[in-house]
GUSEVEX-259639 format. One record per residue (C-alpha): residue number from 1; chain; x, y, z; residue in three letters. Coordinates in Angstrom, 3 decimals. Example, Ala and Ser with C-alpha at 12.3 -4.5 7.8 and 13.67 -1.06 7.14 Angstrom:
<recs>
 seq mol        x        y        z type
   1   A   12.300   -4.500    7.800  ALA
   2   A   13.670   -1.060    7.140  SER
</recs>
This chain:
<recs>
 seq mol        x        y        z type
   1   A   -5.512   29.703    2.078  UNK
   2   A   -4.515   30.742   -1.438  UNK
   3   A   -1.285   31.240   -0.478  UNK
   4   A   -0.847   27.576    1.114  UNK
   5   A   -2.827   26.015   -2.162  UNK
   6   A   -0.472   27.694   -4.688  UNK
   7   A    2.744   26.451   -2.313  UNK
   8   A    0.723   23.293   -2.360  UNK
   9   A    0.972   22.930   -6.064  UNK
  10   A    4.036   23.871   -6.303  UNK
  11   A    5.985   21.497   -4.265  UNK
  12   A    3.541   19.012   -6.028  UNK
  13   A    5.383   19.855   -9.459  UNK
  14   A    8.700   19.154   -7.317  UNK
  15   A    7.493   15.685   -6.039  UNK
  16   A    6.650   14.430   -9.634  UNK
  17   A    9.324   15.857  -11.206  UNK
  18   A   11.265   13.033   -8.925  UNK
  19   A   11.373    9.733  -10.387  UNK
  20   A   10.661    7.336   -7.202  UNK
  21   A    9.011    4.526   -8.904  UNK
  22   A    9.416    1.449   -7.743  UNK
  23   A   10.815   -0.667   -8.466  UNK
  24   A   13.934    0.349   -9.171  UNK
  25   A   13.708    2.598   -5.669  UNK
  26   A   16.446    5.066   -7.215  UNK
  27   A   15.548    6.977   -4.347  UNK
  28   A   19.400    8.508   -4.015  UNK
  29   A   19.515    9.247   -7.522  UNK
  30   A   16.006   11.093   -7.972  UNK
  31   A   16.801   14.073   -5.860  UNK
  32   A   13.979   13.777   -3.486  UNK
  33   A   15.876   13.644    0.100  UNK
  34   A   17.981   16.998   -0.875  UNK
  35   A   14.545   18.420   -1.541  UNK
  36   A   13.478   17.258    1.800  UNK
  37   A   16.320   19.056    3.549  UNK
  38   A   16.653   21.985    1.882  UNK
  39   A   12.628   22.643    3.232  UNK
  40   A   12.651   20.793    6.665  UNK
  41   A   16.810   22.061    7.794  UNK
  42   A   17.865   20.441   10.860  UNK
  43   A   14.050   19.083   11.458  UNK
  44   A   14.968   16.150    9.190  UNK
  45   A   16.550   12.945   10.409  UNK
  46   A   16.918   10.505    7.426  UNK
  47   A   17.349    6.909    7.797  UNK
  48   A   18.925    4.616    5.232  UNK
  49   A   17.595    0.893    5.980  UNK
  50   A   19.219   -0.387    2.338  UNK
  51   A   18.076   -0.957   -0.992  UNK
  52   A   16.579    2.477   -1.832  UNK
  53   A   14.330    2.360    1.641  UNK
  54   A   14.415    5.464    3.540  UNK
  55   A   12.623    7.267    6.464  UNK
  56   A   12.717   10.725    6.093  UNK
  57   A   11.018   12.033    9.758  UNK
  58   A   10.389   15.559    9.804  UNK
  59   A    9.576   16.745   13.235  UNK
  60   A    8.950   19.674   14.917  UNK
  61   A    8.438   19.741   19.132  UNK
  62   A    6.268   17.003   20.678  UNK
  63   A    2.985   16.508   18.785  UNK
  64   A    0.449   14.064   19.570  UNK
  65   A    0.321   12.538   16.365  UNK
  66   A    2.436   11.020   13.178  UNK
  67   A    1.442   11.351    9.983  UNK
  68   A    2.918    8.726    7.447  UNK
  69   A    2.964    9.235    3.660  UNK
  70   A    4.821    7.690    1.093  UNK
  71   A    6.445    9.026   -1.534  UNK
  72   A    7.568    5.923   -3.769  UNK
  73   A    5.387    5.135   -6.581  UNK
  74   A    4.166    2.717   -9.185  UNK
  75   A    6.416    2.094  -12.133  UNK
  76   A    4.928    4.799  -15.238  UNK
  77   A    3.954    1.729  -17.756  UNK
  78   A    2.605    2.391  -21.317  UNK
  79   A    0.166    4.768  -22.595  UNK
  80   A    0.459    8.190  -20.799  UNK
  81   A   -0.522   10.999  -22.550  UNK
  82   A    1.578   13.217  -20.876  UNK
  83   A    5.098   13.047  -19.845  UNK
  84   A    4.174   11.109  -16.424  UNK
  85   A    6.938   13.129  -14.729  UNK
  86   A    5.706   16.832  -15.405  UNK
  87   A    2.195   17.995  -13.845  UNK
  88   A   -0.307   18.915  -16.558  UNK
  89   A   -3.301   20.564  -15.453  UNK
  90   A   -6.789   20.666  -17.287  UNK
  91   A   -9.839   22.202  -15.149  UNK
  92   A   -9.888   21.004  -11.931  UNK
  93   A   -7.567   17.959  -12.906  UNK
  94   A   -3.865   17.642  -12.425  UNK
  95   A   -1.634   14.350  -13.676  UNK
  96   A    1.549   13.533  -13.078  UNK
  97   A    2.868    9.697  -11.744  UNK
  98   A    2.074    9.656   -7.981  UNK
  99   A    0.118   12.932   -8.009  UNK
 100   A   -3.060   10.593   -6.668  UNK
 101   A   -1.249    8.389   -4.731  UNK
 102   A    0.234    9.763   -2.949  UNK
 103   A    2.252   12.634   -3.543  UNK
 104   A   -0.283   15.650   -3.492  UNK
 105   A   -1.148   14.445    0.016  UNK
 106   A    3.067   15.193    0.543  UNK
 107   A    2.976   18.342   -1.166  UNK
 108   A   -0.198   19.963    0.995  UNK
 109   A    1.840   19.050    3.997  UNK
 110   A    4.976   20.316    3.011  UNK
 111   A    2.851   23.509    2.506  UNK
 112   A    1.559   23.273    5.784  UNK
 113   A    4.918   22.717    7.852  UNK
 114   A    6.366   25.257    5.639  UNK
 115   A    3.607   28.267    6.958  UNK
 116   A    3.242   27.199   10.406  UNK
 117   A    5.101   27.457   13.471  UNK
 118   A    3.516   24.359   14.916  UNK
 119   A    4.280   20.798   16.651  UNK
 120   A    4.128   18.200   13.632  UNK
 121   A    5.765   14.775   12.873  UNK
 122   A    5.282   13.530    9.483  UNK
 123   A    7.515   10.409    8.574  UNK
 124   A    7.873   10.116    4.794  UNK
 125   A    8.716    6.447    3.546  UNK
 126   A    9.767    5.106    0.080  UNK
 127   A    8.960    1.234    0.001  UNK
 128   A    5.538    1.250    0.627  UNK
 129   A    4.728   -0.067   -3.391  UNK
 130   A    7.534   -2.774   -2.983  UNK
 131   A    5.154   -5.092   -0.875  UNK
 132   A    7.535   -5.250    2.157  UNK
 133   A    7.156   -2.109    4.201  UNK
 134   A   10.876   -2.094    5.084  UNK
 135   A   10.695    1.652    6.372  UNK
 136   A    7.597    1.109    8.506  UNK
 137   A    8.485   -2.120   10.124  UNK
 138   A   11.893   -0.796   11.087  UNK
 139   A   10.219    2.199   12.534  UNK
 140   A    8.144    0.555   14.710  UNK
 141   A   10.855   -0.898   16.483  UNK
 142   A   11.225    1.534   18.380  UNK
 143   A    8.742    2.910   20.748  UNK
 144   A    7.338    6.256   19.952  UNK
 145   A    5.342    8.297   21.661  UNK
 146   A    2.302    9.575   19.657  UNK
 147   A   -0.926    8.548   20.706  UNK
 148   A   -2.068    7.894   17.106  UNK
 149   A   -1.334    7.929   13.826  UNK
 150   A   -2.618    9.076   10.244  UNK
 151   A   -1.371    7.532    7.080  UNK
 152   A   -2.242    9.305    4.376  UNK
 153   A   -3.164    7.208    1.493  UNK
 154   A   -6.200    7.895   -1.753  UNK
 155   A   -9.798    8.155    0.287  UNK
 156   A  -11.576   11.336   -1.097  UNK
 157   A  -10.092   12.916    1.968  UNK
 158   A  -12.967   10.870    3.962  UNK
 159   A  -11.221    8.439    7.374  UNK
 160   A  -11.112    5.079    6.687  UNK
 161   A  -11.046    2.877   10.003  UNK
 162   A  -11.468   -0.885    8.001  UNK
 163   A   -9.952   -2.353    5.482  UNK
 164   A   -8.500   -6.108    4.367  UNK
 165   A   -5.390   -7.169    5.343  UNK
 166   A   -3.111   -8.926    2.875  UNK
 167   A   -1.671  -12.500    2.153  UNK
 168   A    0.570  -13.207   -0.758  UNK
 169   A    2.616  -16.319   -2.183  UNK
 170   A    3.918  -18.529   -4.872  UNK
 171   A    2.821  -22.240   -5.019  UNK
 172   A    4.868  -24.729   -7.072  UNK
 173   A    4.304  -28.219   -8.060  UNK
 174   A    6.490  -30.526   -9.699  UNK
 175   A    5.705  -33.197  -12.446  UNK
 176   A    7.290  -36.014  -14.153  UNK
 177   A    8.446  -35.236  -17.851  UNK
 178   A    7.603  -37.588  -20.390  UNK
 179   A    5.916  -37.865  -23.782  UNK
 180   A    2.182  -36.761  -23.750  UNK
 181   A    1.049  -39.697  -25.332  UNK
 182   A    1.368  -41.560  -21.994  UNK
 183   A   -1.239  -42.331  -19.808  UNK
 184   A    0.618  -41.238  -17.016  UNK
 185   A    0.205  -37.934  -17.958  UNK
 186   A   -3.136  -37.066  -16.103  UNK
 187   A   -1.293  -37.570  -13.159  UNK
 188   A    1.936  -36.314  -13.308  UNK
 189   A    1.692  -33.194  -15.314  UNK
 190   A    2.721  -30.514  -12.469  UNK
 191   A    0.340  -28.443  -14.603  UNK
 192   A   -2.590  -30.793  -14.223  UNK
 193   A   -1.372  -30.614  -10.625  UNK
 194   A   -2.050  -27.323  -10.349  UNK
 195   A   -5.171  -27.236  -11.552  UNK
 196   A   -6.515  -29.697   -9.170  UNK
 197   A   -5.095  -27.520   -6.337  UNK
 198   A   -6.461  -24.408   -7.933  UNK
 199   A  -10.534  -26.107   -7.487  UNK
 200   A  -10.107  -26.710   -4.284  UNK
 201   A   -8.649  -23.144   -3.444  UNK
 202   A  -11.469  -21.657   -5.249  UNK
 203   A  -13.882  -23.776   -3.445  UNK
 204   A  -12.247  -22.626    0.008  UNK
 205   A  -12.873  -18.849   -1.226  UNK
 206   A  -16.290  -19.535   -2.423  UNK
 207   A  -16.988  -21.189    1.247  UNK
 208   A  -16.189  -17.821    2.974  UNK
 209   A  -19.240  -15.946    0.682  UNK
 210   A  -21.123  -15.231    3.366  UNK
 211   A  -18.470  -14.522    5.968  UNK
 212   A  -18.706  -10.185    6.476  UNK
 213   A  -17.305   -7.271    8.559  UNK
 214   A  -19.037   -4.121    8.253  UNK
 215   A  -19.642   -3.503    4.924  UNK
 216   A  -17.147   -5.702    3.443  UNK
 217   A  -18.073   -9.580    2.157  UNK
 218   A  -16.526  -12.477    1.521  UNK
 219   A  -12.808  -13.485    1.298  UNK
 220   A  -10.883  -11.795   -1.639  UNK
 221   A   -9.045  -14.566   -3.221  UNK
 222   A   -6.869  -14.075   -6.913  UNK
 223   A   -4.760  -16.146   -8.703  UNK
 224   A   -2.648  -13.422  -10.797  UNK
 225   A   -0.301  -15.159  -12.584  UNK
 226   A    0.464  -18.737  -13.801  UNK
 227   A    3.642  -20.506  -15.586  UNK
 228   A    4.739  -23.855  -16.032  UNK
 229   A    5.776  -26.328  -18.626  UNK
 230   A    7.256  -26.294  -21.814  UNK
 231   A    4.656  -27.352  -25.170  UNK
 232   A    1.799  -29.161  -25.457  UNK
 233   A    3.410  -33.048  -26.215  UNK
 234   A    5.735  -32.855  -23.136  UNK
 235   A    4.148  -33.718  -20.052  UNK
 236   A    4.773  -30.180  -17.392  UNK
 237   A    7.445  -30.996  -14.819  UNK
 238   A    6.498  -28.291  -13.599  UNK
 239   A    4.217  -25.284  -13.106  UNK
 240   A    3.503  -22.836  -10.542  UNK
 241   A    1.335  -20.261   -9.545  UNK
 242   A    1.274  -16.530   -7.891  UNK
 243   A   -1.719  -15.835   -5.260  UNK
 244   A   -2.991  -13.350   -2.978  UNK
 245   A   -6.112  -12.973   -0.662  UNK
 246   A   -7.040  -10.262    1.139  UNK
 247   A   -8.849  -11.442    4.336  UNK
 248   A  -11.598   -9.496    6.168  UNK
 249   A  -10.985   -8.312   10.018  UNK
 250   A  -12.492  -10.891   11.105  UNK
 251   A  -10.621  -13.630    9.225  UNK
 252   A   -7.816  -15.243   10.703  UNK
 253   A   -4.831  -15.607    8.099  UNK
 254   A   -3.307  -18.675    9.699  UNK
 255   A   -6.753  -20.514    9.741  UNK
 256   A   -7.392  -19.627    6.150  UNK
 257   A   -3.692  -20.558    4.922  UNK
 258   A   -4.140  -24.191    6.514  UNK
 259   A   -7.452  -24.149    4.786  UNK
 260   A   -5.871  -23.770    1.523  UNK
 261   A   -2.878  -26.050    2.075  UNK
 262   A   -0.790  -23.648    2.307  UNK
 263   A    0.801  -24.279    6.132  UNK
 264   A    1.779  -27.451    5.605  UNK
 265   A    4.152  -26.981    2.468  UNK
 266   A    7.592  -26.353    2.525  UNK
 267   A    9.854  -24.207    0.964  UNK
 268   A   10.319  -26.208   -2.265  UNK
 269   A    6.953  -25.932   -2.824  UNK
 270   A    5.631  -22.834   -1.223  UNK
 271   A    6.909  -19.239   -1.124  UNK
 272   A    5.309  -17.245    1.502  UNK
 273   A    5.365  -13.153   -0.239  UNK
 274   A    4.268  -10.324    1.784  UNK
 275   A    1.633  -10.736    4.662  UNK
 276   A   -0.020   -7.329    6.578  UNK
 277   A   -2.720   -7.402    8.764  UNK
 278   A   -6.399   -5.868    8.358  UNK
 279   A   -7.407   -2.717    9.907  UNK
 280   A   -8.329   -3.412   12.615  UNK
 281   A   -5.663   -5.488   13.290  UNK
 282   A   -6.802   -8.776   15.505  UNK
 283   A   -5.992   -8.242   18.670  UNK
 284   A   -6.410   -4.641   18.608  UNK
 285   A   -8.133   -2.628   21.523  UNK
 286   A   -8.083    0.586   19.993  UNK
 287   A  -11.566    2.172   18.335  UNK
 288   A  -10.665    3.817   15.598  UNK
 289   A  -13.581    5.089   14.707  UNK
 290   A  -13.431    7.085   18.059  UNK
 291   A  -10.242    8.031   17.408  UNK
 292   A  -11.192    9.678   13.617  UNK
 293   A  -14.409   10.975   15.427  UNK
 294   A  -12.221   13.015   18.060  UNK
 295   A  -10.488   13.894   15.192  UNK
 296   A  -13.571   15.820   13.769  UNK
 297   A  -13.000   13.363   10.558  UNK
 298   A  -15.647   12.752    8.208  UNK
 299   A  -16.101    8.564    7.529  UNK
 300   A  -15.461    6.267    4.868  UNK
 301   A  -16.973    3.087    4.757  UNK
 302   A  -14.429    0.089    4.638  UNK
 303   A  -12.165   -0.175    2.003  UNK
 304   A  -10.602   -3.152    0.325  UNK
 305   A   -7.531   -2.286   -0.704  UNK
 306   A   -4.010   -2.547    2.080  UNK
 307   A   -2.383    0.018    3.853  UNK
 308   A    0.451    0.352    6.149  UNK
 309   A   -1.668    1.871    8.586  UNK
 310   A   -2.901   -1.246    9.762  UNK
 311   A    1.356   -2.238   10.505  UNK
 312   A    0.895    0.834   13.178  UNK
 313   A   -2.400   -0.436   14.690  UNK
 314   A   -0.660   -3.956   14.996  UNK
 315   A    1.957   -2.230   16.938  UNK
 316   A   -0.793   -0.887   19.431  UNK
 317   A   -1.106    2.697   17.805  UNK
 318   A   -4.879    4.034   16.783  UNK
 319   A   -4.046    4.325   13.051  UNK
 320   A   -6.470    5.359   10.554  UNK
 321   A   -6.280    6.505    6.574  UNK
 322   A   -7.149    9.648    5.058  UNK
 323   A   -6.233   11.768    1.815  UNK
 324   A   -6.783   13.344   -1.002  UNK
 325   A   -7.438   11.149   -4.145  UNK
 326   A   -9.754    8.730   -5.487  UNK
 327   A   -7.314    5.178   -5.496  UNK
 328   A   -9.143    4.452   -9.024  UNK
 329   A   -7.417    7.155  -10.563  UNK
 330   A   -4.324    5.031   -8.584  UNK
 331   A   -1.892    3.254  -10.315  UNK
 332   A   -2.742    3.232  -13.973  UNK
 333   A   -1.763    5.612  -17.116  UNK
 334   A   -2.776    9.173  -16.797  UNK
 335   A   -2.680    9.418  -12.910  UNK
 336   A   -4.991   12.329  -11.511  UNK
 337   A   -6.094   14.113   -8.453  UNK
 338   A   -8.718   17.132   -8.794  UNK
 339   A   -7.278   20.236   -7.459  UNK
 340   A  -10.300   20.912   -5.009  UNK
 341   A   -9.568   17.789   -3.304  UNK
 342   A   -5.239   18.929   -2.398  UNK
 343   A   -6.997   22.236   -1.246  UNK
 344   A   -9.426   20.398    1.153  UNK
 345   A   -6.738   18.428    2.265  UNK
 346   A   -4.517   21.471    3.205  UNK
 347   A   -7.337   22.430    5.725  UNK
 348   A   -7.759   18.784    6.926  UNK
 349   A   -3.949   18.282    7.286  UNK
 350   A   -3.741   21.674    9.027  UNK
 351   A   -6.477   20.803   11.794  UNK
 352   A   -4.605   17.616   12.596  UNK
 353   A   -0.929   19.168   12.858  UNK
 354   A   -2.720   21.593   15.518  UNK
</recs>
């Protein structure tokens, strides 16, 4: 087990030595796919589907299962401590820029496929931060045979069977410029416009309070980011704003998008973004909770945040989430994982590739 840990870490230091953020998706450049090769040999088959997306399949025999990870990450931002791309260890923590999410999940199964002489699939991606899920989509269409699939994301190593799906877009509205002194104003500012729009959306959201699904209430609803006219004696001619809402399993997008006003826009003044089902996707007959339980997985409760694994369980697959990580240590300066958590994913990982 030592053995596998210290291989573990060190094809962790590899991974985050790699600069995959995304954007820009250098994925070419960063020397990540020779890395790939030069451990999996002729069990790789990489596909280029454009723009820095690739699916990098490493497969050994006919297993039962696919695991998914990803190996893009987050942009590094401001305010590390560290240089984001070198692994710095204190205690039982470790940083580095993808080392939570999700790269030490990567590393303890390159470890794994590595030691044994086992039946394995693991499909590595590099999109999954860009909010399209090129590599995934394209995957799945094409009919595979695995009866399920694990996509390993941050859960404290702990299955996660439910989470919200995802619904993202750009609302404009146009004004009529003019001098602020006039009347007119209160009606055709596009920014005053917005507004309006903006109550009743919240209203829609507040609505669905009591609306659950397991453990998980009410309908997530942001607006992140606003922009729109010029100063404050020119009437806006126009203004727009960036949402999201992340519905529960139990929600149906379409119905809440008409509920917001959303489905009967068109282009010129709506921008649909990215949309992914929940987990379970609607529709879907498979129990996943059976699925992690034949597994021998321990549970999570729901989750909030997205992942692709709910793209697979659309698709008809049983598709859960499990990894090593906490996702608030996700995304964000300083990036960690605790070192006890890779090693308990090394023995989770290797009961599953059995």
């Amino acid at each position: 087990m030592e053995d596998l840990f210290n291989s573990a870490i060190n094809h962790l230091e590899q991974l985050v030595s790699f600069d995959t953020s995304n954007p820009p998706r250098a994925i070419s450049e960063s020397g990540l796919l020779d890395y790939l090769e030069s451990i999996a040999g002729q069990n790789l088959s990489i596909t280029d589907h454009g723009n820095g997306s690739y699916n990098c399949l490493i497969q050994q025999g006919n297993p039962k299962h696919l695991i998914n990870v990803h190996l893009d990450t987050v942009p590094a931002g401001d305010g590390w401590e560290t240089d984001p791309f070198k692994l710095h260890t204190d205690n039982d923590v470790i940083h580095g820029l993808g080392a939570c999410d999700i790269k030490g999940a990567a590393a303890a199964l390159l470890s794994l496929i590595e030691s044994y002489d086992s039946e394995y699939a693991i499909l590595f991606s590099t999109d999954e931060e860009a909010g399209n899920s090129t590599c995934i989509k394209k995957f799945l269409e094409v009919d595979h045979p695995y009866e399920g699939i694990i996509v390993a994301e941050p859960t404290n190593n702990l299955a996660v069977t439910c989470h919200r799906g995802i619904f993202t877009g750009t609302k404009k509205f146009k004004g009529k410029a003019g001098h602020s002194s006039e009347k007119r104003g209160l009606q055709d500012s596009a920014i005053h416009k917005l507004v309006h729009w903006s109550e009743k959306a919240l209203k829609v959201a507040a609505d669905h309070t009591e609306t659950s699904y397991e453990n998980l209430h009410g309908l997530a609803f942001n607006l992140g980011h606003i922009n729109g006219g010029i100063k404050p004696n020119i009437i806006a001619e126009s203004a727009e704003v960036r949402l999201g809402l992340r519905p529960l399993p139990n929600q149906d997008i379409s119905e809440l998008v008409a509920e917001l006003g959303l489905s009967d826009s068109n282009e010129e003044d709506f921008i649909q973004g990215f949309s992914g089902p929940s987990l379970p996707a609607q529709g879907s007959s498979n129990d996943l909770k059976a699925f992690a339980n034949k597994l021998n997985l321990s549970l999570s409760s729901p989750v909030n945040f997205w992942t692709e694994a709910s793209l697979f369980n659309e698709a008809g697959y049983p598709a859960i989430v499990i990894g090593p990580g906490n996702i608030e240590n996700a995304h964000q300066a300083n990036e960690f994982i605790h070192l006890s958590q890779i090693k308990e994913s090394i023995e989770i990982y290797k009961g599953l590739l059995k």
